[in-house]
LUMLUMPA-743103 format. One line per 4 residues: their letters; for each residue x, y, z of N, C-alpha, C, O. Coordinates in steps of 0.2 Angstrom, whole numbers, plus 5000, padded with zeros to 4 digits. Layout:
// residues N
A	X/Y/Z/X/Y/Z/X/Y/Z/X/Y/Z  ... $
//
This chain:
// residues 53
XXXX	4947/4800/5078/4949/4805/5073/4956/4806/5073/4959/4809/5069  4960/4803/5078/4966/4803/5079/4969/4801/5073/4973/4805/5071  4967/4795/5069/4971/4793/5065/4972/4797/5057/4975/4796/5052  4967/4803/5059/4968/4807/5052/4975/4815/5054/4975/4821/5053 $
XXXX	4978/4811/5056/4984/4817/5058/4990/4815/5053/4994/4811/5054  4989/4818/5047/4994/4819/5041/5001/4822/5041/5005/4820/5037  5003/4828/5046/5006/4831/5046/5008/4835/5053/5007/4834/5059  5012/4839/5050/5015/4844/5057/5017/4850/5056/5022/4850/5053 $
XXXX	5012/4858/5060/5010/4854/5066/5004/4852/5067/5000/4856/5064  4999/4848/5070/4993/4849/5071/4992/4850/5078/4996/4848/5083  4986/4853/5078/4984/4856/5084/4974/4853/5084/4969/4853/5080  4974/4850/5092/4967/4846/5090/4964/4853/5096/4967/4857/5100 $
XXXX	4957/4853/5096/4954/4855/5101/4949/4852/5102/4945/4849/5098  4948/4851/5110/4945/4846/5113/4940/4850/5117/4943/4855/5120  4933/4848/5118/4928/4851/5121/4929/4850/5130/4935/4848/5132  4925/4851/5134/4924/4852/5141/4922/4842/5143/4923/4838/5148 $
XXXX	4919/4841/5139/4917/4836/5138/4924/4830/5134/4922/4824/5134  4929/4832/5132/4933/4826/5130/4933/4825/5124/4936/4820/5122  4928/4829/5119/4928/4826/5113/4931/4830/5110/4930/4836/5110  4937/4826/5104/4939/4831/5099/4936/4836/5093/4936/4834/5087 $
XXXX	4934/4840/5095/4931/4845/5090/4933/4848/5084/4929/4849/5080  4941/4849/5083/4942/4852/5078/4951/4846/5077/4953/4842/5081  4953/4848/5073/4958/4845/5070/4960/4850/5064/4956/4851/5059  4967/4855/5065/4971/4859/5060/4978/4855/5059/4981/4854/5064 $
XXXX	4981/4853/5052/4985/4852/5051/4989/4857/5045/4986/4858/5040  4995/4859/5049/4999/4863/5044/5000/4871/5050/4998/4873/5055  5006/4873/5044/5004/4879/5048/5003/4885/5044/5004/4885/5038  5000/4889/5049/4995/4895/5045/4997/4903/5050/4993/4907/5053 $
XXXX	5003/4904/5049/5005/4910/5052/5004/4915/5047/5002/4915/5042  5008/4922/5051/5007/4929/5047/5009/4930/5041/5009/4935/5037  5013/4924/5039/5017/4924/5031/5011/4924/5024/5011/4926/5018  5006/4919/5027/5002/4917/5025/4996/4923/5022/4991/4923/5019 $
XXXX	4999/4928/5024/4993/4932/5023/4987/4935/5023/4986/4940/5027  4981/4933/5018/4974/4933/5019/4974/4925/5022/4969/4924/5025  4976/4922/5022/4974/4914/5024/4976/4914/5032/4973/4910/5036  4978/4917/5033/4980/4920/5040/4976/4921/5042/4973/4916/5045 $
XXXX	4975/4927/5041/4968/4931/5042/4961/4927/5041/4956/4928/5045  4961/4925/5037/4956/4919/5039/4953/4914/5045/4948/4912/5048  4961/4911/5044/4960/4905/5050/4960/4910/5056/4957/4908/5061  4963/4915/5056/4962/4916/5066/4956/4919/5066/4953/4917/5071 $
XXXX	4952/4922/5062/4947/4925/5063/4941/4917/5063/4939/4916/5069  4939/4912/5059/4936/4907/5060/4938/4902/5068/4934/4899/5071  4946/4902/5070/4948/4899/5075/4945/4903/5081/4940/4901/5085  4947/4908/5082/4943/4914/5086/4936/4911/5088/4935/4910/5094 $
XXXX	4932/4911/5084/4925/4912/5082/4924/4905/5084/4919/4904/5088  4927/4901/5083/4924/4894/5085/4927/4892/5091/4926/4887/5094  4931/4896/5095/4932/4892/5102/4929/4898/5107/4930/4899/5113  4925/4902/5103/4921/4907/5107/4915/4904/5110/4912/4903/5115 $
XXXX	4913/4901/5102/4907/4897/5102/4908/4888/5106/4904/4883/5106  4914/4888/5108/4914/4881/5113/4914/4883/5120/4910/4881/5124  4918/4889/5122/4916/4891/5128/4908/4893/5128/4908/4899/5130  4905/4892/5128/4898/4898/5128/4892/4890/5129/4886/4889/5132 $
X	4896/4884/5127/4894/4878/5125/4893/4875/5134/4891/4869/5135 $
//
């Protein structure tokens, strides 16, 4: 999965187990506004659901 890293910054998330789960490239701060708001609340949600994993 490594090799699809197009930009900067990206940020990977890796499970307990070593595997890369997610890949986000770009950045998506508070300027961003509803897209903001989107991705933290989906980011949020998906590494709740890794811990629980």
């Amino acid at each position: 999965m490594l090799n699809k890293i197009t930009g900067y910054p990206t940020t990977l998330i890796i499970d307990k187990h070593g595997k890369v789960r997610k890949i986000h490239t770009g950045f998506m701060g508070p300027a961003t506004g509803k897209y903001y708001d989107a991705f933290t609340s989906e980011f949020e949600h998906f590494l709740q659901m890794l811990l629980k994993e």
